[in-house]
KOLMARVO-213845 format. One record per residue: residue number from 1; x, y, z of N, C-alpha, C, O, CB in turn. Coordinates in steps of 0.1 Angstrom, whole numbers. Glycine has a CB too. Example, Ala and Ser with C-alpha at 12.3 -4.5 7.8 and 13.67 -1.06 7.14 Angstrom:
2
+-----+--------+---------+-------+---------+----------+-------+--------+---------+-------+--------+---------+-------+---------+----------+-------+
: num : n_east : n_north :  n_up : ca_east : ca_north : ca_up : c_east : c_north :  c_up : o_east : o_north :  o_up : cb_east : cb_north : cb_up :
+-----+--------+---------+-------+---------+----------+-------+--------+---------+-------+--------+---------+-------+---------+----------+-------+
:   1 :    132 :     -57 :    78 :     123 :      -45 :    78 :    132 :     -33 :    78 :    142 :     -33 :    85 :     113 :      -45 :    90 :
:   2 :    128 :     -22 :    71 :     137 :      -11 :    71 :    129 :       0 :    79 :    134 :      11 :    80 :     141 :       -6 :    57 :
+-----+--------+---------+-------+---------+----------+-------+--------+---------+-------+--------+---------+-------+---------+----------+-------+
END
This chain:
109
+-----+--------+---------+-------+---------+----------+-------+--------+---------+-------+--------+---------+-------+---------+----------+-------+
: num : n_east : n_north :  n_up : ca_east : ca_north : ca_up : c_east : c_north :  c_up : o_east : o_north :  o_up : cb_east : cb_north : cb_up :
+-----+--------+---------+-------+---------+----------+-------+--------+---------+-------+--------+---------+-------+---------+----------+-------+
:   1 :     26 :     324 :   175 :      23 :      337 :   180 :     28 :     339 :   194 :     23 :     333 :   204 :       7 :      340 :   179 :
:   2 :     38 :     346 :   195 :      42 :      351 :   211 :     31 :     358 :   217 :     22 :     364 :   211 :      56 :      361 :   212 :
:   3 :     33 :     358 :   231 :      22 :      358 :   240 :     30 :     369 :   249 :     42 :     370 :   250 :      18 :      343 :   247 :
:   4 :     21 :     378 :   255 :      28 :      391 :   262 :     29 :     390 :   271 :     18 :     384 :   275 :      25 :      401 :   263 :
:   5 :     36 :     392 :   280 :      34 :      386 :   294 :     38 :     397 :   299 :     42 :     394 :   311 :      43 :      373 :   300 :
:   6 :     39 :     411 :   298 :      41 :      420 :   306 :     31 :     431 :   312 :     33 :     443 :   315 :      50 :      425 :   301 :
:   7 :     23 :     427 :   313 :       8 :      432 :   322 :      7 :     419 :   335 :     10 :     420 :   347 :     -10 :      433 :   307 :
:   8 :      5 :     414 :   332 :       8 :      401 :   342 :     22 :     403 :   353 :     22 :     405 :   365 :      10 :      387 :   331 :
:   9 :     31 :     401 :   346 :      45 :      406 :   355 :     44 :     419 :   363 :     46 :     421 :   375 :      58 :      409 :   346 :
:  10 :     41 :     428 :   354 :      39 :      441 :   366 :     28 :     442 :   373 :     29 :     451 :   381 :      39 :      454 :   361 :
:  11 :     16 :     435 :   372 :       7 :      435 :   384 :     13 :     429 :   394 :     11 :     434 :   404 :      -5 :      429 :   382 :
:  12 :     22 :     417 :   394 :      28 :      411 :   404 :     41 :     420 :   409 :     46 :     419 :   420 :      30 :      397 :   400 :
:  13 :     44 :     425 :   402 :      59 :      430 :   410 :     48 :     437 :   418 :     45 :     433 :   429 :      74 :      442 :   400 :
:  14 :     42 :     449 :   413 :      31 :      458 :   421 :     27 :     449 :   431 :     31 :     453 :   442 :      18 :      464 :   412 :
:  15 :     21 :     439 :   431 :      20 :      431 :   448 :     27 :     429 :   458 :     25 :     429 :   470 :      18 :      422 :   450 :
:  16 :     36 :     426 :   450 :      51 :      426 :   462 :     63 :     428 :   463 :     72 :     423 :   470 :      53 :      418 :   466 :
:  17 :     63 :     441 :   453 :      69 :      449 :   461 :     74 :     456 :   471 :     86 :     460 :   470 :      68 :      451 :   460 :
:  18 :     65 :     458 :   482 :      66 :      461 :   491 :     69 :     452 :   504 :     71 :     456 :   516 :      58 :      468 :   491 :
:  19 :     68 :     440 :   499 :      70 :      425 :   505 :     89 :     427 :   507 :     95 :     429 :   518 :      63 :      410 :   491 :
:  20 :     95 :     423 :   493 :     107 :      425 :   491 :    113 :     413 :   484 :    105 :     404 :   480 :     113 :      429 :   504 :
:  21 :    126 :     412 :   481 :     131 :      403 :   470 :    137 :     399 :   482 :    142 :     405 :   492 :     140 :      408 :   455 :
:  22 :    135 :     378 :   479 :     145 :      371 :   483 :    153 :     367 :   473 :    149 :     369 :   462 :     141 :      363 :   489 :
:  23 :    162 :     362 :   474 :     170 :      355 :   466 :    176 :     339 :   471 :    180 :     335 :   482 :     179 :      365 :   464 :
:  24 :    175 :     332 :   456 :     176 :      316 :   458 :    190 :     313 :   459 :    192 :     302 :   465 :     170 :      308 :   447 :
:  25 :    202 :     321 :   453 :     215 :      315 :   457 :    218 :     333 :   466 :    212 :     344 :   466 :     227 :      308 :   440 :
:  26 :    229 :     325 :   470 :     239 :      336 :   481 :    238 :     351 :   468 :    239 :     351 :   456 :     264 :      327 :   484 :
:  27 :    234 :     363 :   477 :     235 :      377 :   468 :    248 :     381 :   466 :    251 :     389 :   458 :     229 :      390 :   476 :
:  28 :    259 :     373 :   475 :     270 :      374 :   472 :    277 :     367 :   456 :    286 :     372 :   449 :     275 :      370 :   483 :
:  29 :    269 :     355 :   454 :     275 :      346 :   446 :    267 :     355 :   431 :    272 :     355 :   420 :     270 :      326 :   451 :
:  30 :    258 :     361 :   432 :     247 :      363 :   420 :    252 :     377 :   419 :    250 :     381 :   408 :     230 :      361 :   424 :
:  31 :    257 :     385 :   426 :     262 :      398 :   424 :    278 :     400 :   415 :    282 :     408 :   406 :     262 :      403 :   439 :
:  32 :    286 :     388 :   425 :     299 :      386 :   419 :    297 :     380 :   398 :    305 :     382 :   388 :     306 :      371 :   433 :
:  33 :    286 :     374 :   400 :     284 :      367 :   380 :    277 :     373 :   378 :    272 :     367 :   369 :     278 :      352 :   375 :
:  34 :    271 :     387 :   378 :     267 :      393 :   368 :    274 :     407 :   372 :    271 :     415 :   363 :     251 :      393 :   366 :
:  35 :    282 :     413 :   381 :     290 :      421 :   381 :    278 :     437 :   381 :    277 :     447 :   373 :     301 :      416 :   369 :
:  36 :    269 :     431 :   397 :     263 :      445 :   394 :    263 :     449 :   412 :    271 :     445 :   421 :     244 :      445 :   384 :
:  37 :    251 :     457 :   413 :     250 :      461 :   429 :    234 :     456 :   432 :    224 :     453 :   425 :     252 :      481 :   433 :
:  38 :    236 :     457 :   443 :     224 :      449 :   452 :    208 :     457 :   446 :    197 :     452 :   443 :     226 :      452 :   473 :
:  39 :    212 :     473 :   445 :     206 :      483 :   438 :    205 :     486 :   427 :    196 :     493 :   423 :     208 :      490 :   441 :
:  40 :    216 :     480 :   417 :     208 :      477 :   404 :    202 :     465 :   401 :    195 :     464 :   390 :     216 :      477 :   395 :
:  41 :    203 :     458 :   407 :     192 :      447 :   408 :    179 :     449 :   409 :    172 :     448 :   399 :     195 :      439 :   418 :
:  42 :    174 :     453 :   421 :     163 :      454 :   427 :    156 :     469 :   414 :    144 :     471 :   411 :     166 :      457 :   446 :
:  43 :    169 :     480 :   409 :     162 :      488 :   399 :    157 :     480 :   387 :    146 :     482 :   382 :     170 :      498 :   394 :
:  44 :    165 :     473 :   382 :     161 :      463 :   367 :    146 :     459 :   372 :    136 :     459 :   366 :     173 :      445 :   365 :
:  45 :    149 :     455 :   383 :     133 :      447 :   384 :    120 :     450 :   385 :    110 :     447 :   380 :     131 :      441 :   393 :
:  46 :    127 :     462 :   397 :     113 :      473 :   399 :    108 :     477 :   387 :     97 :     474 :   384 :     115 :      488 :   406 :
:  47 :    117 :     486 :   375 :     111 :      493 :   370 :    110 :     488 :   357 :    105 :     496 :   349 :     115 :      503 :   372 :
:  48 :    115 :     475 :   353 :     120 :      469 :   339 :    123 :     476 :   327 :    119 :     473 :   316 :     111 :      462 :   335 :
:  49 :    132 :     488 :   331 :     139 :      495 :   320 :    146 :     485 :   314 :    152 :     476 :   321 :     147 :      508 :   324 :
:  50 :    148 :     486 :   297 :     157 :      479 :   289 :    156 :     465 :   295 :    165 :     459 :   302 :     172 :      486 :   290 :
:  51 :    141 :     458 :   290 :     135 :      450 :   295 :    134 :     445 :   277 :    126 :     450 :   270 :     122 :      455 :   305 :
:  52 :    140 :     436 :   273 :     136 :      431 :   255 :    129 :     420 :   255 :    120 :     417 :   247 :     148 :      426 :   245 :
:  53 :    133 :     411 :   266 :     115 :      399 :   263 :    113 :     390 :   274 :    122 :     390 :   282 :     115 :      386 :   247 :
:  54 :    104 :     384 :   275 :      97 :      379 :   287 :     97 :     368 :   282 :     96 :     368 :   270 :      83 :      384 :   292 :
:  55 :     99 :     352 :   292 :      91 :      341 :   283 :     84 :     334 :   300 :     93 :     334 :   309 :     104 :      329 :   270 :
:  56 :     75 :     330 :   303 :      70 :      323 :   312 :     70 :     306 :   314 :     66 :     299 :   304 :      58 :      328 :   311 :
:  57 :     74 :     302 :   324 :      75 :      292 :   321 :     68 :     283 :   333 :     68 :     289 :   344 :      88 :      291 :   317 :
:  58 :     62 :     270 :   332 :      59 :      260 :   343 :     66 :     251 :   345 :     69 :     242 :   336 :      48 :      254 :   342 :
:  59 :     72 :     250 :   360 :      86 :      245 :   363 :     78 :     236 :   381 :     74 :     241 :   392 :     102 :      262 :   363 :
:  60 :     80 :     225 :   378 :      74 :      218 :   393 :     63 :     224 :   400 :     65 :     227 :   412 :      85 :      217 :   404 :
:  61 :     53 :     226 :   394 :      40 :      234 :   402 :     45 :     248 :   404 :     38 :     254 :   412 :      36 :      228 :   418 :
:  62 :     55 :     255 :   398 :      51 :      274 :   400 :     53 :     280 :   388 :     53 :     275 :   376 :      62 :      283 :   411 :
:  63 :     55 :     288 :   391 :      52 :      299 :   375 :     67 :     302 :   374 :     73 :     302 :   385 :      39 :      318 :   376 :
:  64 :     72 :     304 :   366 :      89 :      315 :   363 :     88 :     321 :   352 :     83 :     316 :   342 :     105 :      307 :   361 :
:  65 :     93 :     336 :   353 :      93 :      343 :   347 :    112 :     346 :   341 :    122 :     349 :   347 :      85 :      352 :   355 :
:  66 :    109 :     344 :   328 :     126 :      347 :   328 :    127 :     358 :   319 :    122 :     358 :   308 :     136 :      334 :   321 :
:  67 :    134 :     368 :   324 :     138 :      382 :   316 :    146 :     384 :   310 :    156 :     381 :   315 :     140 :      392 :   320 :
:  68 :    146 :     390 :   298 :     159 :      393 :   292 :    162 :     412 :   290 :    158 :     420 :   281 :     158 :      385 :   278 :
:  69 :    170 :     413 :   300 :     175 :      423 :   299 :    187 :     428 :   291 :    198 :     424 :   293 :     176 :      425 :   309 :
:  70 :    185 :     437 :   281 :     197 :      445 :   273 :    202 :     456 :   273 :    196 :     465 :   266 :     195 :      447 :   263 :
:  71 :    213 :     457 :   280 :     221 :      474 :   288 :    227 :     479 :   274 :    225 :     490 :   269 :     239 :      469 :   305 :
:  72 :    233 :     471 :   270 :     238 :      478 :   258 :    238 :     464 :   246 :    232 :     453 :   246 :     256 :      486 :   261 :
:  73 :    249 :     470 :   235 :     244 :      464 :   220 :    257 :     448 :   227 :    256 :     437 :   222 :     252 :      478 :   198 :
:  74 :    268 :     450 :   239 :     275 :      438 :   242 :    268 :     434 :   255 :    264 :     423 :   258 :     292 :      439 :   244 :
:  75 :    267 :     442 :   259 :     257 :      433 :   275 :    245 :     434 :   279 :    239 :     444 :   278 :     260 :      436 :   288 :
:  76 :    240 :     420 :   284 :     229 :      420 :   295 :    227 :     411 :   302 :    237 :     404 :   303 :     219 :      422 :   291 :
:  77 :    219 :     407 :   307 :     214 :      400 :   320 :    200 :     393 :   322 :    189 :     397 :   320 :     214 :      411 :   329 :
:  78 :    203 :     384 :   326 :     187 :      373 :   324 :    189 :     367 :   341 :    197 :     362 :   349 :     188 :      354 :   306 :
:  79 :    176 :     372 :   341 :     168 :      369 :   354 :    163 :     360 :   356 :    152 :     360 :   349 :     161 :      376 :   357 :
:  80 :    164 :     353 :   362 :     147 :      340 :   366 :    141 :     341 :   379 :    146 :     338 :   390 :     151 :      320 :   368 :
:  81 :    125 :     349 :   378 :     121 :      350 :   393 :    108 :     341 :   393 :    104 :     335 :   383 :     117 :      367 :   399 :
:  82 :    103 :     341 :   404 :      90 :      336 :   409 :     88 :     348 :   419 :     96 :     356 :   424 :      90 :      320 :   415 :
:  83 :     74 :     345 :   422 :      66 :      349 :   435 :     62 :     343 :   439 :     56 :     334 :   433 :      57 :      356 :   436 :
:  84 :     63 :     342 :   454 :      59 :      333 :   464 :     52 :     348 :   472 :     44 :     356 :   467 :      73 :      322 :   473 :
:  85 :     60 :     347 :   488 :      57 :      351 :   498 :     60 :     367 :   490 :     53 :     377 :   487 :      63 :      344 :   512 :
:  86 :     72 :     365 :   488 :      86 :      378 :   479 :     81 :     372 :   466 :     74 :     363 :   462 :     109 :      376 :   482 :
:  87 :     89 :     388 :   462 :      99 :      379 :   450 :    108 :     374 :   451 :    116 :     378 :   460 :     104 :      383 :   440 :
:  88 :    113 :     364 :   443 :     120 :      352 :   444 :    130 :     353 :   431 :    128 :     348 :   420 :     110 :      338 :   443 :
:  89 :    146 :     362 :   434 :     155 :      361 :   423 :    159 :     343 :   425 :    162 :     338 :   436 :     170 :      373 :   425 :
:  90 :    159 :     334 :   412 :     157 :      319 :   413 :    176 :     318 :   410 :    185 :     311 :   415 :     144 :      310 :   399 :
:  91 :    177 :     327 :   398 :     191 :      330 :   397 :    192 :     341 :   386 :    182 :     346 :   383 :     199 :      316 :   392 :
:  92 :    206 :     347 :   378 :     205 :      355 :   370 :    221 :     353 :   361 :    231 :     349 :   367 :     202 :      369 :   377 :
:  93 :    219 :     355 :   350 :     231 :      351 :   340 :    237 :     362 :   335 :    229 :     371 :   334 :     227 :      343 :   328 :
:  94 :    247 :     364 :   331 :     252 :      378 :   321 :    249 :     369 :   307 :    250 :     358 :   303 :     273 :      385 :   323 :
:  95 :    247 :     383 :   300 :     247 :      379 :   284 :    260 :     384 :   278 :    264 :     394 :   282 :     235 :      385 :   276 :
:  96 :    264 :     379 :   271 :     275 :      387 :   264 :    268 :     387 :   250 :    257 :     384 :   247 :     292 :      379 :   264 :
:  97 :    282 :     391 :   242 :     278 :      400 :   227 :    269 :     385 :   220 :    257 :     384 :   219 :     297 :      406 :   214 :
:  98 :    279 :     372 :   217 :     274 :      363 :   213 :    263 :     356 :   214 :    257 :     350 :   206 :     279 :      359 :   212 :
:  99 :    261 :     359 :   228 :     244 :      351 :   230 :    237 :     360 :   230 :    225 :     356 :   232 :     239 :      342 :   242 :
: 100 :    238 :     372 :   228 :     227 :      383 :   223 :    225 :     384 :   210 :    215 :     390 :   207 :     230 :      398 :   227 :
: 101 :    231 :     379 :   201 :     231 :      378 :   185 :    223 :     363 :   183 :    214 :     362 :   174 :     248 :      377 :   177 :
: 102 :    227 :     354 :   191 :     220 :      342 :   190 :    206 :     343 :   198 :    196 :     336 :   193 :     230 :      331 :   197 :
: 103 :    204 :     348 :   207 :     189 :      348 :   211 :    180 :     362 :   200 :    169 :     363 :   195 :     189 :      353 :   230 :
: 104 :    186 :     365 :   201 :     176 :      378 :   189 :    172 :     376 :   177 :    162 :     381 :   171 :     183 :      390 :   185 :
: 105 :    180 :     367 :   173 :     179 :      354 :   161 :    170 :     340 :   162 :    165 :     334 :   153 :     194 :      346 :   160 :
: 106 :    168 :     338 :   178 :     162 :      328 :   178 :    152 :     329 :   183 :    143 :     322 :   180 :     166 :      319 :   181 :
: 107 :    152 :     340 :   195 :     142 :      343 :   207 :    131 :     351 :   203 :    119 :     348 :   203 :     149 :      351 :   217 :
: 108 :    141 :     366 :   201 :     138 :      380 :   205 :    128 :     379 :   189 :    119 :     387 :   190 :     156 :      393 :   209 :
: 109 :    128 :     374 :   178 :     123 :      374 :   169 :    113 :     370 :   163 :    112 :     373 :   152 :     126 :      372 :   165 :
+-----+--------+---------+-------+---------+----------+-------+--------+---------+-------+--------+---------+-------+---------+----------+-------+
END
């Protein structure tokens, strides 16, 4: 039985929010591999439009949250954050067509 984790995630974005996003590698290096803007970033997150699944995970004493975002039927984007002080982008991947057929098959299902 999958477990929901998105009442939990958005009480925390709602906390700190207003705090603001740090990020764990260079915004330069994470912007250049997923090929977006500093502002679509911070929109994906705020508002988790085209948001397809959540999985939580316990990683050296903190919580991570990893997203899977789906822009269209060939792309998307997976996130790994924490909360600390901020939020904490940990890093973020592009998806292409094939690992969106393979996680929807294995994941998303």
């Amino acid at each position: 039985m999958k477990i929901n984790h998105l009442d939990e995630l958005k009480n925390l974005i709602q906390n700190h929010k207003e705090k603001g996003i740090r990020y764990g590698k260079s915004l330069d290096f994470l912007l250049k591999r997923i090929k977006r803007t500093k502002e679509d970033v911070e929109h994906d997150i705020f508002s988790l439009n085209n948001l397809e699944h959540i999985e939580k995970q316990e990683k050296s004493g903190e919580t991570r949250f990893v997203l899977f975002f789906v822009h269209t039927k060939r792309k998307g984007i997976e996130y790994v954050l924490t909360f600390k002080d901020k939020i904490v982008i940990i890093t973020a991947f592009p998806l292409g067509k094939r690992t969106l057929i393979r996680y929807r098959k294995k994941r998303f299902i």
